[in-house]
N, C-alpha and C positions, 0 to 999 in steps of 0.2 A: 479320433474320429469314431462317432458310434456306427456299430456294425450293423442295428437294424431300424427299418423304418415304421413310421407311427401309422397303422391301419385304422381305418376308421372306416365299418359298413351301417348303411341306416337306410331303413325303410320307412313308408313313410308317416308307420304306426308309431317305430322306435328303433334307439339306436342296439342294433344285433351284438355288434361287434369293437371294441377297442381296445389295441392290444399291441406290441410291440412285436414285428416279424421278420424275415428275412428277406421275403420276397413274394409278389403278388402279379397272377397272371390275368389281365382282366381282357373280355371278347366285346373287345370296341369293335365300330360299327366300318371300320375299314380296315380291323383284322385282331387278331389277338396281341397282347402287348404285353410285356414283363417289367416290371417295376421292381428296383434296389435301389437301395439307401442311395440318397444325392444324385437322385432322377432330374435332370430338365423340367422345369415347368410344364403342365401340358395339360389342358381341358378336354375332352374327349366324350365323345357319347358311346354306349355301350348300345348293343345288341342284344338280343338274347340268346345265351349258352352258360358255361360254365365260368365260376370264377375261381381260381384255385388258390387258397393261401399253402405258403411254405415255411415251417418253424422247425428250429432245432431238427432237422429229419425227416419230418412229418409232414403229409399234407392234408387241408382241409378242404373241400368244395364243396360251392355253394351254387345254386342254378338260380340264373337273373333273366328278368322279362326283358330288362332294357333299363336304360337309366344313363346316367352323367359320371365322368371322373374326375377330378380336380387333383392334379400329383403337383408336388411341390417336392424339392431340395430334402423335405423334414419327413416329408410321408404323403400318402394318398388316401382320400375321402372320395368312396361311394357311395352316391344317391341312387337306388337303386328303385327302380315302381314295382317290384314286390320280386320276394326271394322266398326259396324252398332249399330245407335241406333237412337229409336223416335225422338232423340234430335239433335245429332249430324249428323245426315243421312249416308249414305254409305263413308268410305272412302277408297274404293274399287282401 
């Protein structure tokens, strides 16, 4: 069994982000939510707050206006209406 899942963030200029992780916390619009490997199916709208990814140790976050989640069994896909982050800068 693989120990991590397939992250996939895109906005709606381009895709940010894909990448293999451990875990991903994303601020759906009925609360925040944690996603690992062999998640339940689940569609979800996002709100706007933080999304944090978690790798080997580490964590990454990224601030979302709002958008949609798509989680599946293999990984999770964010469609996100625009992301900011130290790293990536506005994709406004």
């Amino acid at each position: 069994m693989d120990d991590k899942l397939q992250f996939d963030l895109v906005s709606p200029e381009r895709l940010v982000i894909s990448e293999r992780v451990d875990s991903v916390t994303i601020p759906g619009v009925e609360g925040d939510f944690g996603v690992l490997p062999n998640h339940s199916p689940v569609m979800a709208m996002i709100r706007e707050g933080e999304l944090i990814v978690e790798n080997d140790g580490t964590q990454r976050s990224f601030a979302l206006s709002g958008g949609f989640a798509d989680v599946t069994p293999e990984g999770v896909t964010v469609l996100a209406e625009a992301i900011s982050t130290p790293d990536v800068g506005s994709t406004d």
